[in-house]
C-alpha positions as a printed Julia matrix, in Angstrom:
86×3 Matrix{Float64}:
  74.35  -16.31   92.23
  74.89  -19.91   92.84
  78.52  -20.52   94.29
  80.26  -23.82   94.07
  80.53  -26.25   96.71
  83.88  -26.65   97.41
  86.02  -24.79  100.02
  87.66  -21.85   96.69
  84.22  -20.44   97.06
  85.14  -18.9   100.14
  87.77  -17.01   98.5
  86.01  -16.14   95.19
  83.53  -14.05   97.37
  86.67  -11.75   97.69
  89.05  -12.26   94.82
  88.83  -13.62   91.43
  89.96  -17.3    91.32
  89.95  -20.51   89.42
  89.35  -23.89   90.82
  90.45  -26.0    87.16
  89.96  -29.6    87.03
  90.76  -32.19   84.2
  90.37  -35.44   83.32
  92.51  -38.89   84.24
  90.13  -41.55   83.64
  90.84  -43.01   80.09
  87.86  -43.33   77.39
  86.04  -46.31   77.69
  86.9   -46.94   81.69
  84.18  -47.33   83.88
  83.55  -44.14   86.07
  85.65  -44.2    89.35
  85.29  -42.54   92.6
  88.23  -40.48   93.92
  90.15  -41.29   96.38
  90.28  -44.57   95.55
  92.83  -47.27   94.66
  91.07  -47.18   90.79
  91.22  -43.6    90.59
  94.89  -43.51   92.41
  96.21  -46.41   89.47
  94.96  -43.62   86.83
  96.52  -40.89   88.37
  99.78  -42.86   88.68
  99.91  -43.55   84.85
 101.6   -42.07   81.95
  98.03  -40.31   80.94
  97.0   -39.32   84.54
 100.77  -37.04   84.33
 100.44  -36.21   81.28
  97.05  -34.73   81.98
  98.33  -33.23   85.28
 101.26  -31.28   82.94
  98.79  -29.7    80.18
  96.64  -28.37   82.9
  99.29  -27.18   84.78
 100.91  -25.36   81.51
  97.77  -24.47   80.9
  97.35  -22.26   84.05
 100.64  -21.13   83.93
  99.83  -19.37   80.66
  96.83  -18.06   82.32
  98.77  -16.27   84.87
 101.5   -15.05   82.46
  98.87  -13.16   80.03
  97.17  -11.73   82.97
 100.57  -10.61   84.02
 101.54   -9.6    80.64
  97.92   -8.39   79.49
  96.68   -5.15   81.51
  93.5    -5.67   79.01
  92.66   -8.89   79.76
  93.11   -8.63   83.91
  90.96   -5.08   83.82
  88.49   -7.85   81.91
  88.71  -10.18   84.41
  88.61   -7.58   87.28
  85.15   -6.04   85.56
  83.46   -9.48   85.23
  84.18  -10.19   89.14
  82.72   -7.02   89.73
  79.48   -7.95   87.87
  79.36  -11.49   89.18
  79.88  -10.15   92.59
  77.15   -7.51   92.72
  74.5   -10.07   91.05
């Protein structure tokens, strides 16, 4: 199993976790590095926060159906099992 490159691999070799990202950079813009003063104008606009909200709703009702769900977190709990031991 390939892990990815960032630091959250780490943990996911002992706990399930997500490492979510989402888009800031309008349709049409020319691709822009991060941390930069292009990419930091896009996150400091109305679409860069109201991308940051969705995805951040959009975790949050993550976390409440796995709190809610026993179903779905034995689920999740089986696959890291399996992904682990591949």
């Amino acid at each position: 199993m390939r892990w990815p490159g960032w630091d959250m691999a780490n943990v996911s070799h002992v706990v399930p976790g997500s490492h979510p990202s989402f888009n800031i950079v309008p349709r049409g813009a020319e691709r822009t590095a991060t941390h930069s003063r292009e990419f930091l104008a896009f996150a400091n606009s109305a679409r860069g926060y109201r991308q940051a909200l969705n995805a951040g709703i959009g975790m949050a009702l993550a976390a409440i159906r796995l709190l809610t769900d026993r179903k779905a977190l034995q689920e999740v709990k089986q696959a890291f099992r399996t992904m682990v031991q591949s």
